[in-house]
N, C-alpha and C positions, 0 to 999 in steps of 0.2 A: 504494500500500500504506500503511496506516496503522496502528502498534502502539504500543500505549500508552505512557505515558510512563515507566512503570517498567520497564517490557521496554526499551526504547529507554539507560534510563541501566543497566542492566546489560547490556546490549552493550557498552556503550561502555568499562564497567570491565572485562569478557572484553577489550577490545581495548588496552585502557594495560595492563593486566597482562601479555599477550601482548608487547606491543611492549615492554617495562619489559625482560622475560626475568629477575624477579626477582618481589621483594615491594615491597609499595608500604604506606599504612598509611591507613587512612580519611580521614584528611586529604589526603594525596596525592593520591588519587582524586578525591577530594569536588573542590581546586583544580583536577586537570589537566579535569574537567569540567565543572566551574564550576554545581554544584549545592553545595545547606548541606549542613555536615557532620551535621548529625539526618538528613537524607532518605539520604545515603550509607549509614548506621548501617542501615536499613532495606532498602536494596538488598542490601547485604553479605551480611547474615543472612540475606535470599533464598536467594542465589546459595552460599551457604554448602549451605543447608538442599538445593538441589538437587546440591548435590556436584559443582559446576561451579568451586567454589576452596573453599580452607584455611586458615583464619587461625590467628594463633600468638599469645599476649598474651607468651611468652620471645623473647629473642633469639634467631633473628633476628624480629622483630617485622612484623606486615603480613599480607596475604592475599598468595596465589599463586593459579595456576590446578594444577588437582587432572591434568590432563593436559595433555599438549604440543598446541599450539592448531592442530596440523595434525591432529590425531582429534579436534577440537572440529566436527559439522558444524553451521553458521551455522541450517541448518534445524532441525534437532533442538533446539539450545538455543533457539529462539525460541518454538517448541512448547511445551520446558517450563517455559518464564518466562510466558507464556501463562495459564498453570495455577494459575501462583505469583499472578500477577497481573491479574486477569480485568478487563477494559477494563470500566470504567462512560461512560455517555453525556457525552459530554464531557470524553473524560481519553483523547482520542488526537492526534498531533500529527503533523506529516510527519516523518519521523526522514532526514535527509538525509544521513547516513554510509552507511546501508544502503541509501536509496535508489539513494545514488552506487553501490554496487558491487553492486545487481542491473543499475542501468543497463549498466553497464559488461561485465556477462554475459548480455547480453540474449539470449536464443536457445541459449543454455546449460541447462542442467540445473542449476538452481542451488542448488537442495537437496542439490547434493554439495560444496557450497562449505567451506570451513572456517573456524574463527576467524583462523588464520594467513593465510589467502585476504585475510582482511578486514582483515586489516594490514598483506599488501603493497600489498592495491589502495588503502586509505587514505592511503597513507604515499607510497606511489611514483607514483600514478597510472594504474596500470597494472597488470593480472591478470596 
């Protein structure tokens, strides 16, 4: 499976923010996934724009996710980061976090997965 790079670094913020169980703030993100804080800026406002998180410029300050990452399902928000961000030739990369946890559900129905799925199995090793 291959999904582009911008789908790929907004999973990854669905997945700090999920695991965080709080707010985080563009810089936060930007280091715990080791992308520049401009290209973060741009994810954000995605994932903003599709009401997958909420950000706050008061305290408390940062993004959240807009639901609890167990009715996030991993298929649906992939779909519509998808949309948000439509792969051009050369701008897909193996994303090895999701890789790991379709491998890991292999023979599953994995479209029922959730964001919260995707940060035990990241986290623990294990579905």
């Amino acid at each position: 499976m291959q999904i582009n790079k911008q789908t790929t670094c907004a999973i990854l913020v669905l997945r700090e923010l999920a695991a965080a169980g709080g707010r985080l703030t563009i810089q936060e993100l930007a280091d715990r996934i080791g992308v520049p804080r401009d290209y973060m800026v741009v994810v954000t406002h995605a994932l903003v724009r599709a009401e997958l998180i909420e950000g706050r410029q008061a305290p408390p300050r940062g993004y959240a996710l807009t639901k609890d990452p167990s009715e996030m399902r991993l298929f649906d928000t992939i779909k519509a980061l998808e949309r948000l961000f439509p792969a051009e030739k050369g701008d897909t990369f193996p994303m090895q976090a999701i890789k790991e946890i379709l491998r890991l559900y292999a023979g599953t129905a994995w479209d029922g997965l959730t964001i919260g799925d995707f940060v035990q199995a990241t986290t623990s090793g294990a579905p």
